[in-house]
C-alpha positions, 0 to 999 in steps of 0.5 A: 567563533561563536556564530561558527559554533551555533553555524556547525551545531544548527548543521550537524542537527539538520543532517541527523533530522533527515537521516532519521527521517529517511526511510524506504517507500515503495512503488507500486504497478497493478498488474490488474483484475482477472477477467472475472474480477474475482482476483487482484494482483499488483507489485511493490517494489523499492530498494531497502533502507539500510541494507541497499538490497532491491526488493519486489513483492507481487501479491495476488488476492481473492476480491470475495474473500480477501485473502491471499492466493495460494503461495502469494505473496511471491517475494522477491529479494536481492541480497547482493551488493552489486544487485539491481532493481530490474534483477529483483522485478525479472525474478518475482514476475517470473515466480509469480508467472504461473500463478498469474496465468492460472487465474487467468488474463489480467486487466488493469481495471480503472485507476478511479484515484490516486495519492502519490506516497509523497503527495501532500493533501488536506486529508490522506484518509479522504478520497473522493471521485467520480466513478465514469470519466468524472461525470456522475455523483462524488464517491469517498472512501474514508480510512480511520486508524484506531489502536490494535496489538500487533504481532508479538514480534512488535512487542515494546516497538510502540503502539501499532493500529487497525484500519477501518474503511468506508466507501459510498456516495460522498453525500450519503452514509458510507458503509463500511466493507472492512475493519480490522480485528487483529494485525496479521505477522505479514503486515509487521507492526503499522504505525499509521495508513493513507489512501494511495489508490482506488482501483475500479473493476471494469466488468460490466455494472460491476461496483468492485473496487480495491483500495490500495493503502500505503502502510507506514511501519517501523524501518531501518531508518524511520518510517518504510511505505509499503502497500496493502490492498483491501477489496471493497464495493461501491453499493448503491 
């Protein structure tokens, strides 16, 4: 009888750890780079935790600005039960249509590297690769996460935090194109980021690459994964 007891108690713990660790991670396709590369579009898209609602989110983005289009991002939910996952992706391709043909033919660029949302790897902060065919030099691109105030809306949620970034040679001092000064309300309240991809230019002698970040924040049911791109060059 007492062996049953601690068999149901070492149970019931096993089934509450992974629903509270259960959460929602999107996916990801890039749509690609104008033909210019001034401008970078991807989408993400999932099923949400919690409500079971399908999602997509198509976000076009200024690579000399990094900022958004206008009217980007084009979001996409379906709040019905009996909703799908292609409904949702038919719907903010179709918003985004527009938009994308003004900024011109898209390509997809070069995936450089990548790190699947549930890939385990030494270091999720550190990518290194080869930027032609893997002849060449190593590059990096390096994230550090330090503490940053969020939005107000993420008061008493915890601490929230900033990205920095940096890229360069892997050898060398990398520089560093980006860093956080505040938490826009668009990103919600981060708790942490690992590197998913990085996502070269294919113009000619061009070193323009976006980095696409999985950011991890607070969900329904544990922690959600969902993308955040930041351009960045690889300069000599």
């Amino acid at each position: 009888m007492h062996l049953t007891l601690l068999f149901l108690l070492y149970f019931l713990s096993a089934c509450i750890s992974t629903e509270a660790n259960a959460a929602d991670a999107a996916e990801r396709e890039v749509i690609g780079f104008s033909k210019d590369g001034d401008w970078f579009a991807f989408e993400e898209f999932g099923v949400q935790d919690g409500s079971g609602f399908p999602y997509s989110n198509i976000y076009i983005i200024n690579t000399d600005r990094d900022a958004w289009a206008t009217d980007s991002p084009y979001r996409i939910l379906i709040e019905r039960e009996d909703g799908s996952l292609k409904e949702a992706r038919d719907k903010a391709r179709k918003a985004a249509a527009e938009a994308l043909a003004r900024y011109g033919a898209f390509h997809p660029g070069r995936l450089l590297a990548s790190n699947a949302v549930g890939e385990v790897v030494p270091n999720p902060k550190l990518i290194t690769f080869r930027r032609f065919h893997n002849v060449g030099e190593l590059w990096a691109v390096r994230i550090k996460s330090f503490p940053l105030k969020g939005p107000k809306s993420c008061d008493g949620l915890g601490r929230t935090v900033g990205i920095a970034l940096k890229a360069g040679k892997a050898e060398g001092d990398l520089r560093e194109p980006y860093r956080d000064k505040s938490i826009p309300e668009s990103r919600g309240c981060p708790l942490d980021y690992r590197i998913a991809d990085v996502i070269a230019f294919d113009g000619r002698g061009s070193d323009k690459i976006v980095v696409l970040l999985h950011k991890l924040s607070f969900g329904f049911e544990g922690q959600d994964a969902r993308y955040l791109a930041v351009p960045a060059r690889l300069s000599e």
